[in-house]
C-alpha positions in Angstrom: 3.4 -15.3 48.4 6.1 -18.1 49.8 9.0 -18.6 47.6 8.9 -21.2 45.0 11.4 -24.3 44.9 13.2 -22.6 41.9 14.4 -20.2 44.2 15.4 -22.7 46.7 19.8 -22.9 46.7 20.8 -24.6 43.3 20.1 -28.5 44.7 19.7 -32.2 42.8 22.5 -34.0 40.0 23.5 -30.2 37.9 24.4 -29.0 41.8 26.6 -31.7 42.4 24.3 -32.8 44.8 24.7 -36.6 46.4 21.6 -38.8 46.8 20.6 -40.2 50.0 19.6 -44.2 49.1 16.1 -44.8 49.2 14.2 -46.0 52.1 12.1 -44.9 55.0 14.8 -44.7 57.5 18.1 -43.7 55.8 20.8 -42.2 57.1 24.4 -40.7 55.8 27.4 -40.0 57.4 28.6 -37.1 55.9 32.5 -35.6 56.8 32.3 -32.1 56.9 35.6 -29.9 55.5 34.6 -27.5 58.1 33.1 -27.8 61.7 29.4 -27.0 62.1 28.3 -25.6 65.6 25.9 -26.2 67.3 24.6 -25.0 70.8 27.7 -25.3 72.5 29.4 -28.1 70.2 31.6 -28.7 67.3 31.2 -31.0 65.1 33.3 -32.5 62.0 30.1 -34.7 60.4 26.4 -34.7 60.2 24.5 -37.7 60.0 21.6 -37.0 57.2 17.9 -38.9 57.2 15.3 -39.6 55.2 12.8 -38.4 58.0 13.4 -34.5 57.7 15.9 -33.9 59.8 20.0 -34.0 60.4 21.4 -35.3 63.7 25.1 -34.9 65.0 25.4 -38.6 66.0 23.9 -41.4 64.3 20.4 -42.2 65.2 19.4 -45.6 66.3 16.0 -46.9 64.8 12.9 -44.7 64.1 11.1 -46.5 66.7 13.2 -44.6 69.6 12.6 -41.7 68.3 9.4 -41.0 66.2 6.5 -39.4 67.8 9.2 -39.3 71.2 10.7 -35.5 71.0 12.7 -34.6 71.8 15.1 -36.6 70.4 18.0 -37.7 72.6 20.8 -37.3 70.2 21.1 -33.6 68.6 19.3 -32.9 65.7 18.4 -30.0 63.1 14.7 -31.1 62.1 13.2 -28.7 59.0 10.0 -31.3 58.8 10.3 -34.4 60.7 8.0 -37.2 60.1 7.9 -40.7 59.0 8.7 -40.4 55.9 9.5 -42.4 52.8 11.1 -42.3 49.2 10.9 -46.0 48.3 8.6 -45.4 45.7 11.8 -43.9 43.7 9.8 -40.4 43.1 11.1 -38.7 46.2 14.1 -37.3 46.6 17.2 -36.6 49.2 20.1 -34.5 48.0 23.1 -33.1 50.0 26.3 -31.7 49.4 28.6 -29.5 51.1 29.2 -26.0 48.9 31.4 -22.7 49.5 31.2 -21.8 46.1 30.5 -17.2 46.0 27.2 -17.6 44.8 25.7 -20.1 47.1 27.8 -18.1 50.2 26.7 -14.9 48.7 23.0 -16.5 48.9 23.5 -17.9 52.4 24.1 -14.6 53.7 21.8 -12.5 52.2 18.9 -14.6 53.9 21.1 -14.8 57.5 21.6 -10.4 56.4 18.2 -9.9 56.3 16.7 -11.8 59.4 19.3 -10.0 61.4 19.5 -6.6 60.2 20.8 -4.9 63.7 23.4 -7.7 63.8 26.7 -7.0 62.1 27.1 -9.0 58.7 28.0 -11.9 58.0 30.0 -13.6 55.1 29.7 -17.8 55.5 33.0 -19.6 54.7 30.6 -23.0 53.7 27.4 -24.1 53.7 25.9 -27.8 53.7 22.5 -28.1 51.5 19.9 -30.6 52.3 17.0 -31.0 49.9 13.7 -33.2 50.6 11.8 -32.6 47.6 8.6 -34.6 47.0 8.6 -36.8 49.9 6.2 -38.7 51.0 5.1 -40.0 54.0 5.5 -43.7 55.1 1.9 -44.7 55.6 -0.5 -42.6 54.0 -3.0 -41.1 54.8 -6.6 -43.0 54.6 -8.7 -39.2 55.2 -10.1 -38.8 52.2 -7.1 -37.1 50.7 -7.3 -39.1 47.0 -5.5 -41.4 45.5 -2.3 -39.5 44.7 0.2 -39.5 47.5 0.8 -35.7 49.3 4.0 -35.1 48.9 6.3 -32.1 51.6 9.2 -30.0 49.7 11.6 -28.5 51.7 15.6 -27.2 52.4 17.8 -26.6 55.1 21.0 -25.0 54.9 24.0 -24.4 57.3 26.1 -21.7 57.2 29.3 -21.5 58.5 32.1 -18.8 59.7 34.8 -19.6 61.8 32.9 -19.0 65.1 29.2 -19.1 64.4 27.0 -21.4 62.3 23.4 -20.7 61.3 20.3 -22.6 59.5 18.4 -21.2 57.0 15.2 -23.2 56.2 13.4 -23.1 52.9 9.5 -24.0 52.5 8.2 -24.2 48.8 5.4 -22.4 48.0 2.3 -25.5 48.3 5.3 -27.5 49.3 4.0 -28.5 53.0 1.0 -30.8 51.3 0.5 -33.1 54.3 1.3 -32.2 58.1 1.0 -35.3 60.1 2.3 -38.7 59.9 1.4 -42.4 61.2 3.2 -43.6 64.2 2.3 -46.9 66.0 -1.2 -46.3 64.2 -1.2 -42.7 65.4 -1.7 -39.7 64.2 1.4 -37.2 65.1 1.6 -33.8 63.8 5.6 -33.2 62.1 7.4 -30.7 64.5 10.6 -28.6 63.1 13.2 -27.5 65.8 16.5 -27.3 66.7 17.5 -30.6 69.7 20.5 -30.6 71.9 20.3 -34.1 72.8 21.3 -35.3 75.7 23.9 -33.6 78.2 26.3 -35.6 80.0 26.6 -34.4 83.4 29.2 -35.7 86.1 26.7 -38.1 87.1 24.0 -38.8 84.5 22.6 -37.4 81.5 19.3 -35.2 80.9 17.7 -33.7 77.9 19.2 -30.4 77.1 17.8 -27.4 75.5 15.0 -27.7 73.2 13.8 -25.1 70.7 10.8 -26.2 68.3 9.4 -23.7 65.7 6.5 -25.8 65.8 3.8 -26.7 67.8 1.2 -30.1 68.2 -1.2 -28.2 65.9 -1.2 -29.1 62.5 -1.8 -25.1 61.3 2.0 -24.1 62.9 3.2 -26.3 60.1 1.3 -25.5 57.3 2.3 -21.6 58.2 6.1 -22.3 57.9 5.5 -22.0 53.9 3.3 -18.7 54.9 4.9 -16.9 57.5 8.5 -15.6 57.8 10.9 -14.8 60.3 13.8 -13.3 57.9 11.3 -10.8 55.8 10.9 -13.5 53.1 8.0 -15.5 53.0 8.6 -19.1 53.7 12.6 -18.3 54.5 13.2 -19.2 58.1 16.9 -18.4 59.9 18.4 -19.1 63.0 21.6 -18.8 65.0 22.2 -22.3 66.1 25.8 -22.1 67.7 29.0 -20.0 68.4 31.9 -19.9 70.1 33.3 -19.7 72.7 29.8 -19.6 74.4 26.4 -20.4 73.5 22.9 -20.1 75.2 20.0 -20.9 73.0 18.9 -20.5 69.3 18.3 -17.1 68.3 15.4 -16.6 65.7 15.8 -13.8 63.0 13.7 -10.8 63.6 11.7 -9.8 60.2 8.5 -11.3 60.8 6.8 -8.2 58.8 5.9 -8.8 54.8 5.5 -6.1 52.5 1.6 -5.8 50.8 1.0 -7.6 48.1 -1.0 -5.3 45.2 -2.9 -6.4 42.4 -1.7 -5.0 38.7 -4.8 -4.7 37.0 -2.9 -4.4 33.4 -4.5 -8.1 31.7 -2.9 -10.6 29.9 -3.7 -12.8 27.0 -4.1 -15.5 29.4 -6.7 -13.6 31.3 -5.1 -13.9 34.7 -4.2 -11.1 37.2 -0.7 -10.5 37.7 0.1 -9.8 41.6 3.5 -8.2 42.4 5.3 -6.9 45.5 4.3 -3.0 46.4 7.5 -2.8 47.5 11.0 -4.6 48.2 12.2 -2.7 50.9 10.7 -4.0 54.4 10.4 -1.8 57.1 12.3 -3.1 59.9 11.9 -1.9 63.9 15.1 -1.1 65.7 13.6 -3.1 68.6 14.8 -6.7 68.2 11.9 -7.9 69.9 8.3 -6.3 69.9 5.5 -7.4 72.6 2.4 -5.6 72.8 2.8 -4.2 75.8 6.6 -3.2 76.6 7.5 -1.2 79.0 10.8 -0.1 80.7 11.2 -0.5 84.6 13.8 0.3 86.7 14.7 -2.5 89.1 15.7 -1.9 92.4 18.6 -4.1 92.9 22.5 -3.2 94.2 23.5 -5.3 91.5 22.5 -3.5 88.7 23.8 -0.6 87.5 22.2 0.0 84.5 18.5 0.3 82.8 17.5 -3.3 81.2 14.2 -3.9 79.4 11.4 -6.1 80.8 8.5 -6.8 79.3 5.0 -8.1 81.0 4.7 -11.2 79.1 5.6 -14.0 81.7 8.5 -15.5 83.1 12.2 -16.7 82.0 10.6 -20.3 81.4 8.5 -19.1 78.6 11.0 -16.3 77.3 14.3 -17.0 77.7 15.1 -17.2 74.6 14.5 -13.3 73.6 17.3 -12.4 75.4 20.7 -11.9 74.0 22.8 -15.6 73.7 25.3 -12.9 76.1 22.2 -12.4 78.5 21.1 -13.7 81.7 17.2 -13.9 81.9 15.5 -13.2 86.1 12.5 -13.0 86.8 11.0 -9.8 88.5 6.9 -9.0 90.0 6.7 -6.6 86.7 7.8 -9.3 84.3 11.2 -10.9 83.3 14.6 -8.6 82.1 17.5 -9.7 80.5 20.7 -8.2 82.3 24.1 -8.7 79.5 27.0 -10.5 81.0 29.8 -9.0 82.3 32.2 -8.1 79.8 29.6 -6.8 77.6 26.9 -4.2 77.3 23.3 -3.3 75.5 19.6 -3.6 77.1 19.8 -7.0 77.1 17.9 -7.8 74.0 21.1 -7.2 71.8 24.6 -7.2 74.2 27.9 -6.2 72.7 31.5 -7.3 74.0 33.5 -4.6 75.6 35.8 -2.8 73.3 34.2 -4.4 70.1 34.0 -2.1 67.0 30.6 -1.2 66.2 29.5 0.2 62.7 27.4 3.3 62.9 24.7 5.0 60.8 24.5 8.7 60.9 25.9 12.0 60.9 29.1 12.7 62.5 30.1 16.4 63.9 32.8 17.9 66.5 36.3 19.2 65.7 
């Protein structure tokens, strides 16, 4: 079962939270006390909107960008949409927060979606809250009179050379998936934008990672589905430095069984509980159906690299390691680690960095 909104990070007037001013197109420039990165950027503010998502410029209009993604200017979308909180019921709450118990919070959920990856401890987070918003024109589908209303959260999580999201999806907290634009219906999308990318001579749209997809049932399963072992808790590694590639999704897609305690209760209902809080996580970073290990016949490699026979670079680039390279072979695509670092591609470690180790140790 997806996580309820009381176990969202502490948000709203007791968190200290600020209010976003109501609207259907709001946005606030927030000043960050520390940098946020993102793909291969820093930034020292966020620009926060009503419409389920944070940019890192300020946007222009909803009309250049609604229903026209991906957005040219960068943005971290949890549920975009056109949305509204005139009606004074909706909410927008943000603050910035390095206080131990949200940081302790922040990285348990980053912990746990990358449990090969070496731990993290956050140095500040900024918290974003859309709770009970609505969208701008509703819906005319037979839905009733009351207005559908989407909860959700994202948080980024700082350290001094990596930043990550961690998105939060109430449990019945995605109640409508599509919104009106120019009359039409367009399904919300959540992903992570670069924005445009100034070259030496013009600009083009840089790298583009939805979680999304144009079907309504992708969005509903964001408050269902996992990618960090905890139902409706989605991470991501959205930018480090000195070099940065693409977003990197966590890795615990797998959810415990749920059991039903047959003990009743005066109130006649079935309690369900967990069968078990440990999760069961594969060493393999990524999992395909079919994997398979090939050796390439190339001078240029000098080591054994994974490839698996499900396409091409284009369609899965991103499983490789941020420090991978991604080509294209007959048998499938590999990923080859850079130079200065090593692993099988899926998980590449710098040269000379200290690794942690888990096992027995023996020799004289």
């Amino acid at each position: 079962r997806s996580i309820r909104r009381e176990e969202f990070f502490p948000f709203g007037p007791s968190a200290g939270d600020q209010l976003l001013e109501s609207g259907d197109d709001q946005t606030f420039r927030l000043t960050l006390s520390k940098p946020v990165l993102f793909y291969d950027g820093s930034f020292d503010s966020l620009y926060i909107n009503t419409n389920g998502f944070v940019a890192t410029k300020e946007p222009l209009n909803e009309s250049t960008y609604l229903g026209k993604l991906p957005p040219e200017f960068g943005a971290m979308a949890p549920l975009h949409g056109d949305l509204d909180t005139s009606d004074g019921v909706g909410k927008v709450y943000f603050r910035q927060d390095n206080s131990p118990d949200v940081l302790r919070q922040a990285a348990e959920h980053i912990n746990r979606g990358f449990p090969e990856e070496d731990e993290v401890n956050p140095i500040n987070t900024v918290v974003i809250t859309w709770v009970d918003i609505a969208s701008h024109k509703p819906q005319t589908r037979g839905d009733g009179a009351e207005r559908k209303r989407n909860t959700f959260q994202l948080v980024i999580a700082s350290l001094e050379t990596a930043s990550y999201a961690i998105v939060l999806y109430a449990r019945n907290g995605i109640q409508f998936t599509s919104t009106l634009v120019e009359d039409n219906d367009v399904v919300m999308h959540a992903g992570f934008s670069q924005g445009l990318v100034q070259g030496f001579f013009y600009s083009s749209q840089g790298n583009y990672y939805r979680t999304t997809t144009d079907d309504e049932a992708s969005v509903r399963a964001l408050a269902e589905e996992t990618n960090s072992g905890l139902r409706g808790v989605w991470v991501y590694g959205i930018g480090t430095s000195p070099q940065f590639r693409n977003v990197v999704p966590g890795v615990v897609t797998d959810l415990p069984a749920e059991t039903v305690d047959t003990q009743q209760h005066t109130d006649g209902q079935v309690k369900y509980s967990p069968a078990a809080e440990q999760i069961e996580i594969n060493p393999l970073r990524y999992q395909p159906q079919n994997p398979e290990v090939v050796v390439v016949e190339d001078p240029e490699i000098n080591v054994d690299v994974f490839s698996y026979n499900l396409g091409s670079c284009a369609n899965n680039r991103n499983k490789c390691s941020q420090f991978a390279d991604c080509r294209d072979y007959a048998s499938g695509f590999c990923c080859h680690c850079r130079l200065g670092y090593y692993g099988n591609g899926l998980q590449c470690v710098a040269e000379g960095k200290p690794q942690r180790m888990n096992g027995k140790l023996r020799g004289k």
